[in-house]
Every structure is written in structure tokens, then in C-alpha cells.
TORKOL-4160 file (C-alpha; in steps of 0.2 Angstrom, whole numbers, padded with zeros to 4 digits, m for minus):
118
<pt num="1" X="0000" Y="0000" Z="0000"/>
<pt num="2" X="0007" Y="0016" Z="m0004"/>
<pt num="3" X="0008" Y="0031" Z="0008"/>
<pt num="4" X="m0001" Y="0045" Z="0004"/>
<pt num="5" X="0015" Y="0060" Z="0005"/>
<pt num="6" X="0003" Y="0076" Z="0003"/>
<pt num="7" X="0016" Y="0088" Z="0008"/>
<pt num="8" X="0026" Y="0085" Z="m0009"/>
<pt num="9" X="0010" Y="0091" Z="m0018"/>
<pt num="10" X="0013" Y="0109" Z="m0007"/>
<pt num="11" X="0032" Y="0110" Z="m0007"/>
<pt num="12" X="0031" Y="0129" Z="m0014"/>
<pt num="13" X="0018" Y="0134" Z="m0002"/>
<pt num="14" X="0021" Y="0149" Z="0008"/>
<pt num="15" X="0014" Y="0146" Z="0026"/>
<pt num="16" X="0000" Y="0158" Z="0028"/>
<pt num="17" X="m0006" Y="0165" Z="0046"/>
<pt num="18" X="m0022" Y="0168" Z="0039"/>
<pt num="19" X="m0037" Y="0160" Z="0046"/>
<pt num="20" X="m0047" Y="0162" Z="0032"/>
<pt num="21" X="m0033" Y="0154" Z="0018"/>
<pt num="22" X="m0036" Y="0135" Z="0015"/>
<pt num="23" X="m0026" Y="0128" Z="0003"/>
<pt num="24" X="m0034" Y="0121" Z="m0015"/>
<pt num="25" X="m0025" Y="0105" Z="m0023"/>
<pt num="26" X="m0020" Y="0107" Z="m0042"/>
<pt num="27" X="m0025" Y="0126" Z="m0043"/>
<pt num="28" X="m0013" Y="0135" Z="m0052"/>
<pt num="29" X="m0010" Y="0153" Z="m0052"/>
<pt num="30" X="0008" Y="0153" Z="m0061"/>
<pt num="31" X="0003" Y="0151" Z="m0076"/>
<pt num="32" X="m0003" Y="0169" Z="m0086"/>
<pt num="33" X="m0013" Y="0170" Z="m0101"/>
<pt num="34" X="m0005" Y="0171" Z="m0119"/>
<pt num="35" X="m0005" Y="0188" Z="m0126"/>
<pt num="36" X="m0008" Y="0187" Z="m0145"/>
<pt num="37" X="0008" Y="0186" Z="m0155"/>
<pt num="38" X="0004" Y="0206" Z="m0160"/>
<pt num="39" X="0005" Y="0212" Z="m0145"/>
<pt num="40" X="0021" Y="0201" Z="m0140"/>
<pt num="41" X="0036" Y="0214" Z="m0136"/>
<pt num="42" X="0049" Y="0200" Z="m0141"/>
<pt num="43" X="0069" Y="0203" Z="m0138"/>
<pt num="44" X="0082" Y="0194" Z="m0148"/>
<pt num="45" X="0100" Y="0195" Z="m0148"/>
<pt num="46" X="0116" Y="0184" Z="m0147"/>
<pt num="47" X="0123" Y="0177" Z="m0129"/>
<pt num="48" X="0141" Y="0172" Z="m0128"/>
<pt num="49" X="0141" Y="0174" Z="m0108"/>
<pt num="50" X="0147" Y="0154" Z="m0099"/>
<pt num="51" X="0144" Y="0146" Z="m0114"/>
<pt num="52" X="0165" Y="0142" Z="m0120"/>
<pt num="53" X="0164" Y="0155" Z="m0133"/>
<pt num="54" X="0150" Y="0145" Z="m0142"/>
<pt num="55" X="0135" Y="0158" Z="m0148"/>
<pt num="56" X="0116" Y="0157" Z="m0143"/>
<pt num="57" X="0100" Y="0166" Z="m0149"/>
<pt num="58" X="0091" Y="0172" Z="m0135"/>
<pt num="59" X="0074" Y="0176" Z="m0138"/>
<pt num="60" X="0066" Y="0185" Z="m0119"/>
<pt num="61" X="0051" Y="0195" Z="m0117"/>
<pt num="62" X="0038" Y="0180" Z="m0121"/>
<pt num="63" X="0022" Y="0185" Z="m0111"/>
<pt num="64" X="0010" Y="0170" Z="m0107"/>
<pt num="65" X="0010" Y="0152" Z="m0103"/>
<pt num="66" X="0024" Y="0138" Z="m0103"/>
<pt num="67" X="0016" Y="0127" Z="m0116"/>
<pt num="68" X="0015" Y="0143" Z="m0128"/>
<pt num="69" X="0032" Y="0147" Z="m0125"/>
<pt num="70" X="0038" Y="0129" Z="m0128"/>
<pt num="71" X="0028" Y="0129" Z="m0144"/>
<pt num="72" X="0037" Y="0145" Z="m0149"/>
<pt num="73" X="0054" Y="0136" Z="m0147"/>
<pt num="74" X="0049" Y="0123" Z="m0156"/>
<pt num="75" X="0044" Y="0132" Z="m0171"/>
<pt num="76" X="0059" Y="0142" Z="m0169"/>
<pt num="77" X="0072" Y="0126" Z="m0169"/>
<pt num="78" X="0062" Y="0118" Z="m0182"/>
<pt num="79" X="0064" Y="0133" Z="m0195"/>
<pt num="80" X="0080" Y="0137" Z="m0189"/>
<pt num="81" X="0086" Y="0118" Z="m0191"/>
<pt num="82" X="0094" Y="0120" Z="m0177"/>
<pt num="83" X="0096" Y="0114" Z="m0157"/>
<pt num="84" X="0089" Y="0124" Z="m0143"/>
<pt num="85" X="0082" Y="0126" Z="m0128"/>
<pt num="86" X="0069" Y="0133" Z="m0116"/>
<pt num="87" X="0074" Y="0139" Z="m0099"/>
<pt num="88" X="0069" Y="0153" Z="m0087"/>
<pt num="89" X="0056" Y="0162" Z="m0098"/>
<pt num="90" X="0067" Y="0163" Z="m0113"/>
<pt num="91" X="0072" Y="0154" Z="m0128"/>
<pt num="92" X="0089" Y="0148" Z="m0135"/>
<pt num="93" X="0092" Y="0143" Z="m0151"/>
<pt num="94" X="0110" Y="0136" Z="m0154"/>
<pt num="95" X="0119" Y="0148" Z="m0167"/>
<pt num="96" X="0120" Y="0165" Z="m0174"/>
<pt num="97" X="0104" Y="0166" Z="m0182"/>
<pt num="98" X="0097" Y="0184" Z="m0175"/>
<pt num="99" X="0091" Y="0192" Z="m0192"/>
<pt num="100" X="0082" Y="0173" Z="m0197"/>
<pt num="101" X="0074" Y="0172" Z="m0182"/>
<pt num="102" X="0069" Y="0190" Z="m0182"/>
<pt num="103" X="0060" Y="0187" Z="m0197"/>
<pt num="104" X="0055" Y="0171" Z="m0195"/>
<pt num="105" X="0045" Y="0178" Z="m0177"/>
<pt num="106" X="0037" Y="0192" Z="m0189"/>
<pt num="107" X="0029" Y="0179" Z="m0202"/>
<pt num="108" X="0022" Y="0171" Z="m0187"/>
<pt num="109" X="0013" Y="0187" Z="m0181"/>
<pt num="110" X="0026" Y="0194" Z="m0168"/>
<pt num="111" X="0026" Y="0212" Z="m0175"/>
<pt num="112" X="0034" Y="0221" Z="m0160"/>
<pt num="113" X="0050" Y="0209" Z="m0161"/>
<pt num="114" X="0066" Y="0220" Z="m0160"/>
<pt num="115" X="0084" Y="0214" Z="m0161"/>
<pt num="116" X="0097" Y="0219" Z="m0145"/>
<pt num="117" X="0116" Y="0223" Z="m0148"/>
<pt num="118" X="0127" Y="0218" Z="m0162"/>
């Protein structure tokens, strides 16, 4: 028989001193609603920072939920033909592909996507 562990479910939990706050299994206020890809204020530009001199696309600035953003990256890899990642609210795409993902982000509706740096 297996032990029922609830206090794994609730490891993120603040302690409340609230006599009126009860705690509600599977609700999840993390997660935001997608803004539509027009109104996206998308950031990309190249990272060389703790990577052994090896360049990165980072794309920042995604507004919504972690399945939309991990669809984003797929897309985004896909196109590009590339490796990449999804970490900390942000995209990486392995490579110097700044002006192609720019582009590629504007095709699929992301009109306020702006490229950072040189």
C-alpha cells in the first residue's frame, strides 16, 4: 500500500497565518494567459556569456504560458534547423541566427520583435 505523501504536492507553499486561507490542490495561479503574437514585445539578440565562446540566440520577453512558449521554441528550432532550448522564460536557439529568427518571429505574427546589440 502506498503512503499518501501530501506535503510534496505543497512544497512551494508559503505558510499563511491567515485563518481564512485554505489551501486548494491542483490550482494554479503561475501560469498567465498568452498575449496574442501582435502584441508580444519579443527581444532577440546573441549570448556568448558561460557558454566556452560558443554563440546562442536568445529570444526574452515571451508573455504567457509555458506550453505557448515551448511551442514557440519549437517552431523556432524547427525553422531554424537547429538545437535549442527553453529555460527561465526565454528561448535559446543554438547559433547565430538573430536576423532569421527575427524574421521568422514576424511571419508568425510577432510584429513588435526588436533585435538587441550587435
Amino acid at each position: 500500500m502506498k503512503k499518501n505523501n501530501d506535503w510534496k504536492d505543497r512544497l512551494n507553499i508559503v505558510y499563511s497565518t491567515s485563518s481564512d486561507f485554505s489551501y486548494e490542490k491542483g490550482v494554479n495561479n503561475t501560469g498567465q494567459e498568452t498575449l496574442e503574437p501582435r502584441l508580444q514585445d519579443l527581444r532577440v539578440q546573441i549570448d556568448k556569456k558561460n557558454r566556452r565562446g560558443k554563440s546562442v540566440t536568445l529570444i526574452t520577453g515571451f508573455v504567457g504560458t509555458e506550453e505557448d512558449l515551448n511551442s514557440l521554441g519549437r517552431i523556432l528550432k524547427t525553422k531554424c534547423g537547429v538545437g535549442g532550448a527553453v529555460k527561465e522564460g526565454g528561448i535559446l536557439i543554438q547559433g547565430d541566427h538573430k536576423q532569421r529568427i527575427i524574421d521568422l518571429l514576424k511571419d508568425e505574427g510577432y510584429l513588435k520583435t526588436k533585435g538587441i546589440g550587435g
